[in-house]
C-alpha positions in Angstrom: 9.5 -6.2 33.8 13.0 -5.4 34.3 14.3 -7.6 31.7 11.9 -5.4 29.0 12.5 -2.4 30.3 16.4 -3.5 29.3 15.4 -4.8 26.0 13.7 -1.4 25.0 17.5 0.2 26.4 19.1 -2.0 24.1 16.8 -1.3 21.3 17.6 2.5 21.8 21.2 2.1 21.8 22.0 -0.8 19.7 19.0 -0.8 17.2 16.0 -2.5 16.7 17.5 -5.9 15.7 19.5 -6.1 19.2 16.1 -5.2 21.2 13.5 -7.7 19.6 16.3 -10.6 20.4 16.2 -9.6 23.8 11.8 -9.7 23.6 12.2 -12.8 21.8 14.8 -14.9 24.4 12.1 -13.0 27.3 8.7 -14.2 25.6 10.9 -17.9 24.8 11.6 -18.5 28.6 7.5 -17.9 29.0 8.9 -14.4 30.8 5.9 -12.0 30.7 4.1 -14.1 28.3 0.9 -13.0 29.3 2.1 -9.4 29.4 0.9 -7.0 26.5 3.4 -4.7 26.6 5.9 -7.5 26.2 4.2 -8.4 22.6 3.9 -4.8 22.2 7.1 -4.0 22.2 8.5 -7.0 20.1 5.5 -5.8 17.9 7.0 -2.1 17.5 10.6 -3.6 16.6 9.2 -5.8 14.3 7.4 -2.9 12.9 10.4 -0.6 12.5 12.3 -3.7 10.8 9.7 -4.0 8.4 8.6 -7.3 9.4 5.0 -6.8 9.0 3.7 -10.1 9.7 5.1 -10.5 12.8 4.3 -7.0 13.9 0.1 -7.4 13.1 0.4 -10.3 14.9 2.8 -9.5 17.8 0.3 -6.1 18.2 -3.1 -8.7 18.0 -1.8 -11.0 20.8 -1.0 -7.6 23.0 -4.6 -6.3 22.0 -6.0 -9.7 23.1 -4.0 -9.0 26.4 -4.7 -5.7 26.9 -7.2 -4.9 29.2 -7.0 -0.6 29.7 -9.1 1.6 27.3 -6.8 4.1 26.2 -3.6 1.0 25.4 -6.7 -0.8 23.2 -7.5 2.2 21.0 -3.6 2.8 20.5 -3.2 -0.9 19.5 -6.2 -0.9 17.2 -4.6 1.9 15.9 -1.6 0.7 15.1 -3.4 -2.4 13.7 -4.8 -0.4 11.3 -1.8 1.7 10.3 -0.3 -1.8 9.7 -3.3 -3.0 7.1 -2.7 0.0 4.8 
């Protein structure tokens, strides 16, 4: 948790490209794999890179994680931003 907590830092400061390395290396080591704010977050850089693809499916993995009402209907969301 620390680790993506530092990743979304780095994104911050360093830009997008820097942060969804550090989410990658995490999610590669099987760190938080199961973890829907991990493939949230790697979804939202992708996003703001413009890498679509990878973001609709980094956001469906953490919507098949995602257990909690309210982070759902903001994934779904964001799902359906991304198909327009």
């Amino acid at each position: 948790m620390v680790q993506l907590n530092r990743a979304v830092a780095l994104a911050m400061r360093d830009g997008p490209t820097v942060g969804l390395a550090e989410v990658d290396a995490i999610l590669a080591r099987g760190d938080l794999k199961q973890y829907h704010l991990a493939h949230a977050a790697r979804a939202d850089l992708c996003r703001r890179l413009g890498q679509r693809r990878e973001a609709q499916a980094s956001y469906e993995r953490a919507l098949a994680l995602a257990r909690q009402g309210p982070e759902r209907r903001f994934l779904e969301r964001r799902l359906e931003e991304m198909s327009k």
